[in-house]
DRENDO-1510 file (C-alpha; in Angstrom, 1 decimal, always signed):
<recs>
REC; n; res; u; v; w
REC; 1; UNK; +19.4; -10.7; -10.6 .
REC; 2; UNK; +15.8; -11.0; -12.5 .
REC; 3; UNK; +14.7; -13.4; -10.0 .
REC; 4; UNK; +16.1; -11.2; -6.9 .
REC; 5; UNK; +14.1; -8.1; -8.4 .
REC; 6; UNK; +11.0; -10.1; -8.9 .
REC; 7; UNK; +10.6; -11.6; -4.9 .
REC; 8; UNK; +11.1; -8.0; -4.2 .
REC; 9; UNK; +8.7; -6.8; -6.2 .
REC; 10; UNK; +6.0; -9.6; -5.1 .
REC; 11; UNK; +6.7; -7.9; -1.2 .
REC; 12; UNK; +6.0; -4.8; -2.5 .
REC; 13; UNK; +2.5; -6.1; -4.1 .
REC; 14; UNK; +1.7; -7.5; -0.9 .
REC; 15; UNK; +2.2; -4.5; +1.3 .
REC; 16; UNK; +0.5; -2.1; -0.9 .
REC; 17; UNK; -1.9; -3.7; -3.0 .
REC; 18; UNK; -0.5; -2.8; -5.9 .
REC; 19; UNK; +2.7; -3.9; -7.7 .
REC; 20; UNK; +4.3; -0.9; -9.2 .
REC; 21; UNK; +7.6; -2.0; -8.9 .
REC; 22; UNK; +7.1; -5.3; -10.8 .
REC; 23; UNK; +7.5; -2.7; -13.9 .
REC; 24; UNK; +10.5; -1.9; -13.3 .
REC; 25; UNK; +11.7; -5.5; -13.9 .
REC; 26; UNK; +10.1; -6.0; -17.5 .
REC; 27; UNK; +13.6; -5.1; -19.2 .
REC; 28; UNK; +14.9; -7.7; -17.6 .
REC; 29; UNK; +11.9; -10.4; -18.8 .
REC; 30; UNK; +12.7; -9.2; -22.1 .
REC; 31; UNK; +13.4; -12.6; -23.5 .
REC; 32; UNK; +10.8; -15.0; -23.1 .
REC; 33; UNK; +12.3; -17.5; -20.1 .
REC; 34; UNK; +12.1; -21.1; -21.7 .
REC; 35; UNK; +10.1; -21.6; -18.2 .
REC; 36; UNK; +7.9; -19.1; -16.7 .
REC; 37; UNK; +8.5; -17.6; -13.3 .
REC; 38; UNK; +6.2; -20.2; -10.9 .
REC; 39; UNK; +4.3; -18.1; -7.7 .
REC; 40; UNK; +2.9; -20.3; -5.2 .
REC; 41; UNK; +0.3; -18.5; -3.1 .
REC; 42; UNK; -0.2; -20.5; -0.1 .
REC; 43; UNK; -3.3; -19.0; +2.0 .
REC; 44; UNK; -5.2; -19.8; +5.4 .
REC; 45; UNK; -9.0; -19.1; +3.5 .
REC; 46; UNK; -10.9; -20.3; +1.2 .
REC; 47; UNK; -11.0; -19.2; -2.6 .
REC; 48; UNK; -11.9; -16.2; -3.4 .
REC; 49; UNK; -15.8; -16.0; -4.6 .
REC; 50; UNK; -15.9; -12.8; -5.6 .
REC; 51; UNK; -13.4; -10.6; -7.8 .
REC; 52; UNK; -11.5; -7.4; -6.9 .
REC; 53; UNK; -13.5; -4.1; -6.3 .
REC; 54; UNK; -16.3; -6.5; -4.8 .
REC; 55; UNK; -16.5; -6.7; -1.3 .
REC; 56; UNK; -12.5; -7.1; -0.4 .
REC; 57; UNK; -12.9; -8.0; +3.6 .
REC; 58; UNK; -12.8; -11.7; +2.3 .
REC; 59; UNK; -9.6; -11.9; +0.0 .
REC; 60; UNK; -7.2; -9.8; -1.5 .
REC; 61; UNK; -5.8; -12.2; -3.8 .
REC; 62; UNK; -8.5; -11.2; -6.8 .
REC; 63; UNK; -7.1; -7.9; -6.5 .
REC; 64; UNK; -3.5; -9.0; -6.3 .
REC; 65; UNK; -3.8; -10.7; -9.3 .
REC; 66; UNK; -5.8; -8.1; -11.4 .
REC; 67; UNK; -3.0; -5.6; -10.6 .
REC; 68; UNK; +0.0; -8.0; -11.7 .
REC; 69; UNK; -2.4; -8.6; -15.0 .
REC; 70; UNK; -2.6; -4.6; -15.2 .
REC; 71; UNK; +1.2; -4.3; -15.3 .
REC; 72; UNK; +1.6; -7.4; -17.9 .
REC; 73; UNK; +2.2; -9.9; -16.2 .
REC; 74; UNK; -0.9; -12.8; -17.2 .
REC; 75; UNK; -1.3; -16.2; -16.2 .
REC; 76; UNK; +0.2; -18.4; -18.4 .
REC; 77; UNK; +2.0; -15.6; -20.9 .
REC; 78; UNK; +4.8; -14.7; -18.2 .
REC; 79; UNK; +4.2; -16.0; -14.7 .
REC; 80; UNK; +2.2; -19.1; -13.5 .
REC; 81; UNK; +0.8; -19.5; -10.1 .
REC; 82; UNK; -0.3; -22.3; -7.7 .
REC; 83; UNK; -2.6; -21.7; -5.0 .
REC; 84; UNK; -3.5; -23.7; -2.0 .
REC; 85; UNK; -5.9; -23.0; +0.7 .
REC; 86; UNK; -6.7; -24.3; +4.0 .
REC; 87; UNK; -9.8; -22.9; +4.1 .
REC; 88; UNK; -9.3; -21.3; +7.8 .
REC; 89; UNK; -7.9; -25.3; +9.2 .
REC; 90; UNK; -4.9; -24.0; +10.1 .
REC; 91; UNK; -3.9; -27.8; +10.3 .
REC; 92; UNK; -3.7; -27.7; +6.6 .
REC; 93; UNK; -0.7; -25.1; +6.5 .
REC; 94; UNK; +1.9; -27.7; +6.5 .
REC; 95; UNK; +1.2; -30.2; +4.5 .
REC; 96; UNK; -0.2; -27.6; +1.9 .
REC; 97; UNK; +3.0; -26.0; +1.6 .
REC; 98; UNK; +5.0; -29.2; +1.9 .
REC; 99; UNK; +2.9; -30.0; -1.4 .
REC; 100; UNK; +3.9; -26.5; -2.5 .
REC; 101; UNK; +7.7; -26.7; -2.1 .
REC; 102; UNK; +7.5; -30.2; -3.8 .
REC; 103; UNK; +6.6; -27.8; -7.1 .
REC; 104; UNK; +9.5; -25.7; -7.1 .
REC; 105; UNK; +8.2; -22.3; -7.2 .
REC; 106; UNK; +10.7; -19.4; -7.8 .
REC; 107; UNK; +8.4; -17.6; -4.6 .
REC; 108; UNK; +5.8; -18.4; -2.3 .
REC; 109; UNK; +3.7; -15.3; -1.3 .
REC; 110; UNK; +1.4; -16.4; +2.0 .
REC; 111; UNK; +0.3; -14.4; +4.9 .
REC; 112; UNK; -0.3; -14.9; +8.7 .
REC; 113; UNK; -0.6; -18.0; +10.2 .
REC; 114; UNK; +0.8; -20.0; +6.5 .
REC; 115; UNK; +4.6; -17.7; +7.1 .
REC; 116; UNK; +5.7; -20.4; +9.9 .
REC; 117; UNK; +4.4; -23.3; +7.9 .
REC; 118; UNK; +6.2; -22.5; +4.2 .
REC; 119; UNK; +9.6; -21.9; +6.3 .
REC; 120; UNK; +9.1; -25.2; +8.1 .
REC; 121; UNK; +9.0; -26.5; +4.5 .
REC; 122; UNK; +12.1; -24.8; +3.3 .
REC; 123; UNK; +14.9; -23.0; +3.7 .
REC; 124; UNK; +15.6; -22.7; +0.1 .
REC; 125; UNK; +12.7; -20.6; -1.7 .
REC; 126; UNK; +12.2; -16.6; -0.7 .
REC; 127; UNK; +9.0; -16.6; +1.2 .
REC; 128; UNK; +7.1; -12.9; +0.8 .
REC; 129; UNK; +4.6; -12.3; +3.9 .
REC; 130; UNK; +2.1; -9.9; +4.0 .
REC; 131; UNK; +0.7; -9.5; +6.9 .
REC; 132; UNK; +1.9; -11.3; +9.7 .
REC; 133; UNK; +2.6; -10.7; +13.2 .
REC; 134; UNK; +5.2; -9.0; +13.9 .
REC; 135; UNK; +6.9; -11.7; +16.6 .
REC; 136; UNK; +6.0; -14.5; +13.7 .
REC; 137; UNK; +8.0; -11.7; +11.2 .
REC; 138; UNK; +10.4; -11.4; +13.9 .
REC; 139; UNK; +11.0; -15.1; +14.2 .
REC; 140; UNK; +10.9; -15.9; +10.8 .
REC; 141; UNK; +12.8; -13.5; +9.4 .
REC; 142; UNK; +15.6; -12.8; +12.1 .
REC; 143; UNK; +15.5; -8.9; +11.3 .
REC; 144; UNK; +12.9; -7.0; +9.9 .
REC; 145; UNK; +14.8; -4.3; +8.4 .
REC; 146; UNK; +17.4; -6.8; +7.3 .
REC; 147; UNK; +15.8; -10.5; +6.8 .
REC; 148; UNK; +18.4; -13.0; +7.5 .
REC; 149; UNK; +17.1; -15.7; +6.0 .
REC; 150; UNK; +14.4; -16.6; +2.9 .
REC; 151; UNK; +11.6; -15.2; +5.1 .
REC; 152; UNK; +10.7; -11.5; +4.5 .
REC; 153; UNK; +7.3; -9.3; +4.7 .
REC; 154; UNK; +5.1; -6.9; +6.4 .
REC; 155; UNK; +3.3; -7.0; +9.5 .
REC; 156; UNK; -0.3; -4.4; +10.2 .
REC; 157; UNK; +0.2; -4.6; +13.5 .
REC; 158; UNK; +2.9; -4.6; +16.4 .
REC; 159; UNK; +3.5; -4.8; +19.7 .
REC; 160; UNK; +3.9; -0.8; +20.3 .
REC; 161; UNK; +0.7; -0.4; +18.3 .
REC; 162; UNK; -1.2; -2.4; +20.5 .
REC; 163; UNK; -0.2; -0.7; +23.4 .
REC; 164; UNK; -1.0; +1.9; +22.0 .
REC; 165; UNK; -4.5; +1.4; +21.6 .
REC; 166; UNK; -4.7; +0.2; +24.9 .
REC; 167; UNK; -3.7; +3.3; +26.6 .
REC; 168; UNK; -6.2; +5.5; +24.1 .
REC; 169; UNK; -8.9; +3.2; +25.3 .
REC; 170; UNK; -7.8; +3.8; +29.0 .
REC; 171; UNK; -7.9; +7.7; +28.2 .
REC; 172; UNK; -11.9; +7.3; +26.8 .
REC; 173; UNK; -12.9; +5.3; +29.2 .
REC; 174; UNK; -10.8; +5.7; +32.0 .
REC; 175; UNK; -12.9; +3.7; +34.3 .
REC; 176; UNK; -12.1; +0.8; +32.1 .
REC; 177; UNK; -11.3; -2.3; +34.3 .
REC; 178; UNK; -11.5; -5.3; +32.2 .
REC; 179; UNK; -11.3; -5.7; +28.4 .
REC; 180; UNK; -12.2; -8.5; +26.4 .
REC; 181; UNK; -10.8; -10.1; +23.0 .
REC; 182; UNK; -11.9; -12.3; +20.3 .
REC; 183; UNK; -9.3; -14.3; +18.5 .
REC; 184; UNK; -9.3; -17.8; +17.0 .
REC; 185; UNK; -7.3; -20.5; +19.6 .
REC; 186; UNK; -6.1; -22.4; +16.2 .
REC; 187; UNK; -4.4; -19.1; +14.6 .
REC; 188; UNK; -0.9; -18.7; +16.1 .
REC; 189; UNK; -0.3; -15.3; +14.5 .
REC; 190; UNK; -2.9; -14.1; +17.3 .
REC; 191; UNK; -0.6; -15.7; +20.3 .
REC; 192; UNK; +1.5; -12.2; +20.3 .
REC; 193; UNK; -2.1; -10.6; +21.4 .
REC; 194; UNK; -2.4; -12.6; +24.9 .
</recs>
């Protein structure tokens, strides 16, 4: 049940950048586990350079962590993490979280294009995804409002949204007759867009 509550609670960190919830598993940590809980944070950037409350447009992860260290939980004290980037070659996804599976984690915690890669790589450890598109989400996780598999997340942006947008633009400028995007080919969270 501890290990239930705490891949729930990393989703929740995800989606609102903060992990409020993670506290109200810390009864059940009471006793020291002989082996701490292992995250693997798979991600499509590069490091982080800078640390939370900096400029954030690069990389959440800084203040992911800071937040899980607010609420307790420390590197190495009662939760251990392994991270692996790509560094934006989204070539790198699978073999990255092959290499990540092969460590056993309890969790792996990615986002966008690295959700379709760590469930290629198993079908056994709970995946958390936040963001992703929501026909990768859809894909993935079978239902969103039910996940029927080890895939489960958030996604920013969806399909309705987009139209959305689309028909406000078409109401400001009505005389609007061709639109252009800018996406990167090798990210296939962005295919939903076309």
């Amino acid at each position: 049940m501890g290990r239930q509550r705490f891949i729930g609670t990393l989703a929740m960190a995800a989606a609102l950048f903060s992990i409020v919830d993670i506290a109200m598993i810390a009864n059940a940590w009471a006793q020291q586990p002989a082996k701490l809980p292992k995250v693997a944070i798979l991600s499509q950037g590069a490091p982080p350079t800078e640390s939370c409350g900096a400029n954030m447009q690069a990389s959440s992860l800084p203040c992911f962590i800071d937040a899980l260290r607010e609420l307790g939980y420390v590197e190495g004290k009662n939760v251990s993490f392994e991270f692996r980037f790509a560094e934006q070659d989204y070539t790198r996804l699978p073999a990255l979280a092959a290499e990540l599976v092969g460590l056993r984690p309890d969790a792996i915690l990615t986002s966008g294009a690295g959700a379709a890669a760590a469930a290629s790589a198993t079908t056994t450890i709970p995946i958390i995804v936040g963001p992703a598109s929501e026909e990768t989400l859809t894909r993935l996780a079978g239902n969103l409002a039910r996940p029927t598999g080890t895939v489960t997340g958030f996604t920013l942006v969806s399909v309705e949204q987009e139209i959305k947008l689309l028909q406000i633009l078409k109401e400001v400028g009505p005389r609007t007759l061709r639109l252009a995007l800018v996406l990167n080919p090798d990210n296939p969270g962005y295919e939903v867009i076309w």
